[in-house]
C-alpha positions in Angstrom: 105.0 101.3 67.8 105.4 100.0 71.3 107.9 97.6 72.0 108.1 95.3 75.1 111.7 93.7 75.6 111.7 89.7 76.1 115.1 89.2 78.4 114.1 85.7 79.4 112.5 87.8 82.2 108.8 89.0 82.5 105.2 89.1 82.8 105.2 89.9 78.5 102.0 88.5 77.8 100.0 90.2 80.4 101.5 93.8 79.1 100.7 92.9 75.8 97.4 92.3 76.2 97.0 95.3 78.6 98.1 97.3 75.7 96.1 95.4 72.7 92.7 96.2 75.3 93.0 99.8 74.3 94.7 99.7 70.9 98.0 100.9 71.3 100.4 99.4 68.7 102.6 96.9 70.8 104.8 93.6 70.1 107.5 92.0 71.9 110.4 91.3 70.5 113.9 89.8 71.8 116.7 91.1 69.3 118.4 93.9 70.6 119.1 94.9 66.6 115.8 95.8 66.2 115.2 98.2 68.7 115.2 101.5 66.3 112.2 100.0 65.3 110.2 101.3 68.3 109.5 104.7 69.6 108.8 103.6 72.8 110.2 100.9 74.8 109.0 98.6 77.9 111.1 96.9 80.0 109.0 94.0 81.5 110.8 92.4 84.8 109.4 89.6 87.3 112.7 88.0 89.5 115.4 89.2 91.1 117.9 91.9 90.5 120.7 89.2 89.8 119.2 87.3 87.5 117.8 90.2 85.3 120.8 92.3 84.9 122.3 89.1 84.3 120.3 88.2 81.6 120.2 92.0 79.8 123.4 92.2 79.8 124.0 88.4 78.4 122.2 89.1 75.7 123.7 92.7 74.6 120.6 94.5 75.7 122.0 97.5 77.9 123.8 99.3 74.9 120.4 99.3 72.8 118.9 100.6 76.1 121.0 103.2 76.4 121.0 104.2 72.3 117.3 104.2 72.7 117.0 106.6 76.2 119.7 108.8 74.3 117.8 109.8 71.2 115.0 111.2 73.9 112.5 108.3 73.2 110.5 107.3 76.0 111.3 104.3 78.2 108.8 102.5 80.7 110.2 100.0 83.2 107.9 98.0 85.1 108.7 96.3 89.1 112.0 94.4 87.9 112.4 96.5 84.9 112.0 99.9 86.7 114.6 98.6 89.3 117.2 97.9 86.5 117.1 101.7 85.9 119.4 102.4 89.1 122.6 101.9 89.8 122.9 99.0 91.9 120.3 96.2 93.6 122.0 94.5 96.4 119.5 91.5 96.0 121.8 88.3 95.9 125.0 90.0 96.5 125.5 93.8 95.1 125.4 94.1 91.4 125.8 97.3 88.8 122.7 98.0 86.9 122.0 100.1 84.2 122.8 103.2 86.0 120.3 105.4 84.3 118.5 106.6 87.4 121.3 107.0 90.3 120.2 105.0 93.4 120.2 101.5 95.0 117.8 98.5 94.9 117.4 97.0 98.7 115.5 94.8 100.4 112.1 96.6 101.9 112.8 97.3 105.6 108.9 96.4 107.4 107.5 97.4 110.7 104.3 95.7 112.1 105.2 92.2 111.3 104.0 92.6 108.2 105.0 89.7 105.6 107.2 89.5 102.4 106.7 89.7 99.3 104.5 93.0 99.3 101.9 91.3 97.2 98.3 93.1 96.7 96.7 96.4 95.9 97.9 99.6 97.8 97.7 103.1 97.8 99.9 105.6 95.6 100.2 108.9 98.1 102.4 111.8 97.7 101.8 111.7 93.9 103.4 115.0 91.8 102.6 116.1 88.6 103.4 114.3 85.7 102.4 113.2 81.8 102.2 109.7 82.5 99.6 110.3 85.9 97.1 112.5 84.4 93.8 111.8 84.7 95.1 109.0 87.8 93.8 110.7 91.5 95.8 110.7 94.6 95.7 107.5 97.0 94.4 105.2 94.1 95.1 101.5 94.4 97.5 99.9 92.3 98.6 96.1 92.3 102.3 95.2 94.0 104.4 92.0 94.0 107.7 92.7 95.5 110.7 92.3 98.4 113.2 95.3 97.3 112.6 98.8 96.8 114.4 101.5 94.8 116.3 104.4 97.0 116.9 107.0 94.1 120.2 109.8 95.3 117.9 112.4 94.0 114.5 112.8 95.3 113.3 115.0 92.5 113.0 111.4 90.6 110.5 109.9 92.7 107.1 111.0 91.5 104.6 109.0 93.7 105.4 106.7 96.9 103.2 103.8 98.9 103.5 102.4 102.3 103.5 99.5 103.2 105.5 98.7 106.6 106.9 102.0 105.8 107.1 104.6 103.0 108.5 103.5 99.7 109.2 104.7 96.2 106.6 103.7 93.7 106.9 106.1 90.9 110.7 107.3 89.6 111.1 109.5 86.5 113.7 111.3 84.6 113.6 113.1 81.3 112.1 110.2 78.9 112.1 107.2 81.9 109.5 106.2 83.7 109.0 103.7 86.0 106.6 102.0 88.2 107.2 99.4 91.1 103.5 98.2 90.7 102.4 96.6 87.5 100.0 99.1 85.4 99.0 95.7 83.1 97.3 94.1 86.2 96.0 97.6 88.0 93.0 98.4 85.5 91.1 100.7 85.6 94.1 103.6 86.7 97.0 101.2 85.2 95.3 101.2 82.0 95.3 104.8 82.0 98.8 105.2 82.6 100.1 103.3 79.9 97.6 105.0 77.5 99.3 107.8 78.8 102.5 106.5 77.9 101.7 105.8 74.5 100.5 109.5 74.0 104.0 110.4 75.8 107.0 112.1 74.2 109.0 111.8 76.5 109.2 115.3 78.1 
């Protein structure tokens, strides 16, 4: 069973549905207690850094997080929620996140004029092997809404990049996390794809 975590935070419904479309057990669910109930885990996230690790850690989510990534079950965090992984965002002020992927959160740096939010379908390029990308070709489209990008210390992590205004990370991995800076719910046919992938997933 699949379970998507409702911070306050998130587009829930959309992932929900993206996973009910190809019948992968799923529910959200917003009690931090019941998280051994799930073999995998989604974190959700539309907002800013701030206000999401604000509201994880109001609401005694990070140590459920962190039992869950420890027993080697699989963890998908999606735009926000992949940007919670690292170690800081300096969205707002700087702020500590969950530290499980070491890195900053900052504001994209854009050349051409090009506008903010990064909001439409681009390109994944420089994609490497991985569980959760199989069956998923090079330079496929996927669908972004975002201002700040993820700058992981080790570059082993990032699994796939896109450019917009410049070259950014769009994939990050480690172990049993995954994450994506696009939203797989809203990118069918290849979104759909990876998070049937991620149900198959082990987490290795």
């Amino acid at each position: 069973m699949i379970g998507i975590i409702d911070y306050g935070l998130g587009n829930l419904s959309s992932v929900l549905n993206a996973f009910d479309s190809i019948n992968c057990p799923a529910e959200i669910f917003d009690n931090p207690k019941n998280i051994k109930k799930y073999n995998h885990l989604v974190l959700p996230g539309v907002g800013s850094f701030e206000a999401g690790i604000k509201a994880l850690k109001t609401k005694n989510w990070p140590e459920a997080i962190y039992e869950h990534t420890e027993l080697k079950k699989p963890l998908l965090g999606i735009c926000l929620g992949m940007q919670l992984f690292f170690s800081r965002g300096e969205e707002y002020g700087v702020h500590e996140g969950l530290g499980l992927i070491k890195g900053v959160v900052k504001k994209m740096q854009l050349k051409n004029h090009l506008k903010l939010p990064h909001v439409g379908w681009n390109n994944l390029v420089n994609m490497k092997s991985h569980s959760l990308l199989k069956g998923i070709n090079d330079n496929i489209d996927f669908y972004f809404v975002h201002s700040h990008v993820c700058y992981p210390e080790n570059n082993d992590s990032i699994l796939a990049e896109c450019n917009y205004g410049g070259t950014f990370t769009a994939c990050v991995s480690k172990k049993n996390i995954f994450g994506t800076q696009f939203h797989p719910e809203k990118s069918a046919p290849s979104g759909i794809i990876l998070l049937k992938n991620f149900y198959n997933w082990q987490g290795s």
